[in-house]
OpenMM code with the backbone's topology and positions (N, CA, C; nanometers):
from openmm import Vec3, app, unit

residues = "UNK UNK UNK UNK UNK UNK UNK UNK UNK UNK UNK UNK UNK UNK UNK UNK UNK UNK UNK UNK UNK UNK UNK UNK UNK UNK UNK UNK UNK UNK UNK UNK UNK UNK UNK UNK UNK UNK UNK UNK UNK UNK UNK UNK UNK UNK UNK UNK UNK UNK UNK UNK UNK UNK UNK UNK UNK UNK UNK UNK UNK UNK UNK UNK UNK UNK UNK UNK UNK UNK UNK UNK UNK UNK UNK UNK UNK UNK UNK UNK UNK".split()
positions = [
    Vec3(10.3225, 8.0411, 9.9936),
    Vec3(10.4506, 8.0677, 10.0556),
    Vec3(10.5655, 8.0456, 9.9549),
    Vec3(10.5444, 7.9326, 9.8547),
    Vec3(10.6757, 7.9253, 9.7311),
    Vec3(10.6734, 8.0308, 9.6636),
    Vec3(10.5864, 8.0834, 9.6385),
    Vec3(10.5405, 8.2000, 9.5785),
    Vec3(10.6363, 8.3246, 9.6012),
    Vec3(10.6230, 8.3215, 9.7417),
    Vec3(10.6763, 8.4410, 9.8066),
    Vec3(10.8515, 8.4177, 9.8143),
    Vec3(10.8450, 8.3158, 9.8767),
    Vec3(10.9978, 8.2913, 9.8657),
    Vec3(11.0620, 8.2943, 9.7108),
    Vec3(10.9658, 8.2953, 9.6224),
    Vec3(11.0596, 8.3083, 9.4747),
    Vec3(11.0860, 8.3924, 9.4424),
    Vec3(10.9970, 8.5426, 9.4835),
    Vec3(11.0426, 8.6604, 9.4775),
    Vec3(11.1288, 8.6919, 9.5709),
    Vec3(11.1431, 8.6789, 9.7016),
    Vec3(11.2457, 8.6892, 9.7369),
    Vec3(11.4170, 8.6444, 9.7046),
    Vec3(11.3860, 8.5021, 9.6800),
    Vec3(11.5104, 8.5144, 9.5740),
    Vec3(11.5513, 8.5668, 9.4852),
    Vec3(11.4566, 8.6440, 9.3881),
    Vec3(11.4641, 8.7043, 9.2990),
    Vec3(11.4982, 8.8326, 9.3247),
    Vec3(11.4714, 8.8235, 9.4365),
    Vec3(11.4902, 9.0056, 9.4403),
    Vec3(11.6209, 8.9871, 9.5126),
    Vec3(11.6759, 8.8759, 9.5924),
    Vec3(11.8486, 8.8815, 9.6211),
    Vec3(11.9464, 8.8626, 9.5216),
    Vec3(11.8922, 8.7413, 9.3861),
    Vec3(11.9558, 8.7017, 9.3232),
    Vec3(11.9873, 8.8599, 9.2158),
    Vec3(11.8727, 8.9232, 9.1862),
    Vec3(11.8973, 9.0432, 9.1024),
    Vec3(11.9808, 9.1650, 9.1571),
    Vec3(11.9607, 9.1813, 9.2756),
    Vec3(12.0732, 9.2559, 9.3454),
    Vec3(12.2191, 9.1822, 9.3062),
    Vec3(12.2511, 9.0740, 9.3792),
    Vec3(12.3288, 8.9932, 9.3278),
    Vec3(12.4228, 9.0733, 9.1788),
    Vec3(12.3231, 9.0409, 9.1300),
    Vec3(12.3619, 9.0288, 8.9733),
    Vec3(12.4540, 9.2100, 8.9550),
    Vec3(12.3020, 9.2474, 8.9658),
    Vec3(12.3633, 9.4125, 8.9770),
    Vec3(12.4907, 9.4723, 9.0155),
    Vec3(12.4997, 9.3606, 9.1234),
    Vec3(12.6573, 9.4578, 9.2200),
    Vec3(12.7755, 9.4834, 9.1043),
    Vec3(12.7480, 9.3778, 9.0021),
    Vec3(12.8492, 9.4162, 8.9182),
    Vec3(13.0198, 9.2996, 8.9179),
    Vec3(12.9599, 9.2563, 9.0533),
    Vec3(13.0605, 9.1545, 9.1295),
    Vec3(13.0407, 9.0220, 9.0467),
    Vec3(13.0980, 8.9154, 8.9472),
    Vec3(13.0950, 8.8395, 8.9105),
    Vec3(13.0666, 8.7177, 9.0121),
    Vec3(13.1810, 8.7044, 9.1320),
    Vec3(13.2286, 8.6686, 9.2308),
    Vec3(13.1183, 8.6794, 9.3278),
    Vec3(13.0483, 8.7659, 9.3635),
    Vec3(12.9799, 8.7529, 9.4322),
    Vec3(12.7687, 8.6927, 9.3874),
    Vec3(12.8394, 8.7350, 9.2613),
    Vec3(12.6826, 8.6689, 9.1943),
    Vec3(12.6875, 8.4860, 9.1693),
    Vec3(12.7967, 8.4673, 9.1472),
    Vec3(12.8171, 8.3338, 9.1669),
    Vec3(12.8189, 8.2808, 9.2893),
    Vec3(12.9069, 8.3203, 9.4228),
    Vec3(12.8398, 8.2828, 9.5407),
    Vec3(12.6911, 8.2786, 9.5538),
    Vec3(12.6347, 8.3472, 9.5339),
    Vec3(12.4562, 8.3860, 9.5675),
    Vec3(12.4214, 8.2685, 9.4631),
    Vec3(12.4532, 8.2355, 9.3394),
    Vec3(12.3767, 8.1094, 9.2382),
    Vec3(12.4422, 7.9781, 9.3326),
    Vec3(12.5192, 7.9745, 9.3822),
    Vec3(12.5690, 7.8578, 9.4590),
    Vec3(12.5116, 7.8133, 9.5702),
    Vec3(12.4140, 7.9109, 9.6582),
    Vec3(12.3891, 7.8727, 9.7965),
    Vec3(12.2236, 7.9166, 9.7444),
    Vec3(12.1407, 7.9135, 9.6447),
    Vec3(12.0287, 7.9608, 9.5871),
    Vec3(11.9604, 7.8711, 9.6653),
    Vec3(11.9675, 7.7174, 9.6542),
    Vec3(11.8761, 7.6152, 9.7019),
    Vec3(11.9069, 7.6445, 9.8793),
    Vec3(11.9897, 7.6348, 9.9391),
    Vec3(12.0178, 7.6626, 10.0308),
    Vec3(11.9167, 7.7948, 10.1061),
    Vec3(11.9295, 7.9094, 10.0655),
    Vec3(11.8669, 8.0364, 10.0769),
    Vec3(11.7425, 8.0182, 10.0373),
    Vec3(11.6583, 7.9448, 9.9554),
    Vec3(11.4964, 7.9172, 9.8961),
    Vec3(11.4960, 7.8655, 10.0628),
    Vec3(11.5298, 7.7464, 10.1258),
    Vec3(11.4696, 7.6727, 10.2281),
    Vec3(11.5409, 7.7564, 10.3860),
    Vec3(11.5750, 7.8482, 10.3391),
    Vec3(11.5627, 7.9829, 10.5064),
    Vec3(11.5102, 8.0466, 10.4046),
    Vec3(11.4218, 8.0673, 10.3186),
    Vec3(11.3463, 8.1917, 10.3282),
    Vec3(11.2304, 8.1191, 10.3007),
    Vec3(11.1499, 8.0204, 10.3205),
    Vec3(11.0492, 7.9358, 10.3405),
    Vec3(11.0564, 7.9152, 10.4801),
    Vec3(11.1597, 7.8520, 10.5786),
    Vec3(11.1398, 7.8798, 10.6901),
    Vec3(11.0992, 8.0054, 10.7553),
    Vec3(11.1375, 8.1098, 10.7135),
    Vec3(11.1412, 8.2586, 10.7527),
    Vec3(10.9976, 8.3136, 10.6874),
    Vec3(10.9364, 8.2863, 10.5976),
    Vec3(10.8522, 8.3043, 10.5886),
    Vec3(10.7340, 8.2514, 10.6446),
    Vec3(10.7474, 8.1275, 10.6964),
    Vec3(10.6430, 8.0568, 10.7665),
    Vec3(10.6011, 8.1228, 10.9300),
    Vec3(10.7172, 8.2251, 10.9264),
    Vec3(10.7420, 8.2483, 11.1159),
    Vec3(10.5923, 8.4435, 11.0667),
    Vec3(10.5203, 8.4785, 11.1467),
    Vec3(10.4742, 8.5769, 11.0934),
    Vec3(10.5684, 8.6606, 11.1538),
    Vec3(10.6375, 8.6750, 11.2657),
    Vec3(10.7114, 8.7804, 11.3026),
    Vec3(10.8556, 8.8317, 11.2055),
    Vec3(10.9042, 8.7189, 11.1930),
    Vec3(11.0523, 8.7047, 11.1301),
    Vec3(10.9817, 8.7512, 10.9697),
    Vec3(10.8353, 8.7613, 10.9018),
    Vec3(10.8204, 8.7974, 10.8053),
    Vec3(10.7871, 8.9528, 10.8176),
    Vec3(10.7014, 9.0019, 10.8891),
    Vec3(10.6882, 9.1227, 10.9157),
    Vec3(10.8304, 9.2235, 10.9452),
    Vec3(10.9040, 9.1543, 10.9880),
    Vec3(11.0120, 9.2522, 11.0123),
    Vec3(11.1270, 9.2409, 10.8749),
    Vec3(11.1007, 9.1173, 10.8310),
    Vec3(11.2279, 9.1127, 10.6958),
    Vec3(11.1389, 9.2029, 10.5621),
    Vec3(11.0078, 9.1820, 10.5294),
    Vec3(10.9477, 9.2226, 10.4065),
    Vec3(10.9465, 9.3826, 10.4281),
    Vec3(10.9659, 9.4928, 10.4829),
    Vec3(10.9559, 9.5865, 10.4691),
    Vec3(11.1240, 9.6357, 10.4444),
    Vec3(11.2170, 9.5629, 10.4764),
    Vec3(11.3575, 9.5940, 10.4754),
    Vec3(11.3683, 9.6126, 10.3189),
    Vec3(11.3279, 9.5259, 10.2251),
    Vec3(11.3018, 9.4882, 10.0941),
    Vec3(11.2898, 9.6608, 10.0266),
    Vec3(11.2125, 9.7038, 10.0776),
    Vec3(11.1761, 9.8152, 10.0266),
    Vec3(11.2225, 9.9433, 10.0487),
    Vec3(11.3034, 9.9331, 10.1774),
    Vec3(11.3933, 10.0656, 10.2016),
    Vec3(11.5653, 9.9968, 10.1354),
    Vec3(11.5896, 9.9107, 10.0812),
    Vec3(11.6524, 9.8546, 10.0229),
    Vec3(11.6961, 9.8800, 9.8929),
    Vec3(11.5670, 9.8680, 9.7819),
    Vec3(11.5437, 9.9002, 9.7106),
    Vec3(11.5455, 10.0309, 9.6905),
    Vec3(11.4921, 10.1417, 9.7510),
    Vec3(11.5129, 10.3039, 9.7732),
    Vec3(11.6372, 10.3137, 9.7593),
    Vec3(11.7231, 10.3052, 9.8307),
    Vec3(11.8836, 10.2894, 9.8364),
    Vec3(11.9156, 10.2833, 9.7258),
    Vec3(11.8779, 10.1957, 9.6442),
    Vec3(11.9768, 10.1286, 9.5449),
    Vec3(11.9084, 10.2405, 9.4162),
    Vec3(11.8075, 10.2576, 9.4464),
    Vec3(11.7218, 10.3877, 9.3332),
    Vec3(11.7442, 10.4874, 9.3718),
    Vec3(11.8322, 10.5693, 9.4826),
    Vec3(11.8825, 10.6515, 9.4992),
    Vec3(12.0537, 10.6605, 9.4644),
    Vec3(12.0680, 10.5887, 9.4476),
    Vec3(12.2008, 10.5567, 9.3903),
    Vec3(12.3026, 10.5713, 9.5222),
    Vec3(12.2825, 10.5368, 9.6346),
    Vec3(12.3381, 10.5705, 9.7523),
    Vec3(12.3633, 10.4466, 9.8196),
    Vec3(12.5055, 10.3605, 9.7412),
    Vec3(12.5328, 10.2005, 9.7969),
    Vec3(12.5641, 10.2240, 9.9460),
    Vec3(12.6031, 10.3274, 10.0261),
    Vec3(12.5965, 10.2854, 10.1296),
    Vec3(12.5251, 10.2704, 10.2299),
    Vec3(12.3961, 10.3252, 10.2173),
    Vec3(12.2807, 10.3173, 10.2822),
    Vec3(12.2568, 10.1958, 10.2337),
    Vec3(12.2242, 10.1439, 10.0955),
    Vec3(12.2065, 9.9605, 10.0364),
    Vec3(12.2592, 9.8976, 10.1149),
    Vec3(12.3606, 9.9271, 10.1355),
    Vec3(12.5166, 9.8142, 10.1558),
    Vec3(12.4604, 9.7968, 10.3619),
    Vec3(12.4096, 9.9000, 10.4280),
    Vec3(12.4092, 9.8714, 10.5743),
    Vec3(12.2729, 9.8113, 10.5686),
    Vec3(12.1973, 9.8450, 10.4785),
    Vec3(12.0195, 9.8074, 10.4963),
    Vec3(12.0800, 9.6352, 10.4463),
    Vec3(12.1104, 9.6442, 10.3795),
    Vec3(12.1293, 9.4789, 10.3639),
    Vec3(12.2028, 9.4276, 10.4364),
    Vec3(12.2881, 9.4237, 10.5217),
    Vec3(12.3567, 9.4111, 10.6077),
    Vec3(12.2458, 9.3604, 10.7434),
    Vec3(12.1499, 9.4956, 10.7550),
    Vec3(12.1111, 9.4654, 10.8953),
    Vec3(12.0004, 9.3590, 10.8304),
    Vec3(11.9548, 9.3402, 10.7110),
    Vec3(11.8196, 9.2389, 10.6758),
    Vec3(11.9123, 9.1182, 10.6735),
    Vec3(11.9984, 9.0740, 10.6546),
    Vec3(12.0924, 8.9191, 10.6294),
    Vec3(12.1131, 8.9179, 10.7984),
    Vec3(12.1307, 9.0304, 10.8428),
    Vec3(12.1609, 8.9653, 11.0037),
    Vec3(12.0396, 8.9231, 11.0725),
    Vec3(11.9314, 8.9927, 11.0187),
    Vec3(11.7861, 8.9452, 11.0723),
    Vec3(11.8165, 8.9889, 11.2322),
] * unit.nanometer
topology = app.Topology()
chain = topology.addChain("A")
for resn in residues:
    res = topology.addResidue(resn, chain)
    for name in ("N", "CA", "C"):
        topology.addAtom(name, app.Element.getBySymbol(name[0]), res)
């Protein structure tokens, strides 16, 4: 499960980074420890994992389509869970 949750940080923290937003990549390094222990909780739940790990990936599409606003709502609805 640490496992998993490290890629998941990794894969928020690198978005993060990407946006280009200084400001907002520093918020995200600030609340990192915070966000590791809800996404260890969230991973422990099988439902709350099944429905967040596939968001990951139409997420990612978005952002490889170069189309932030489809990114920008897909991440939106995965942080609202």
């Amino acid at each position: 499960m640490h496992a998993r949750a490290r890629v998941d940080l990794t894969f928020h923290e690198t978005i993060a980074r990407a946006s280009g937003n200084p400001v907002i990549h520093r918020m995200f390094t600030a609340i990192q420890d915070l966000t590791y222990a809800l996404m260890l909780r969230s991973l422990s739940d099988r439902e709350v994992r099944a429905a967040g790990e596939p968001v990951h990936t139409v997420i990612l599409e978005h952002i490889l389509d170069r189309d932030p606003d489809r990114a920008r709502e897909a991440m939106r609805r995965h942080l609202e869970g």
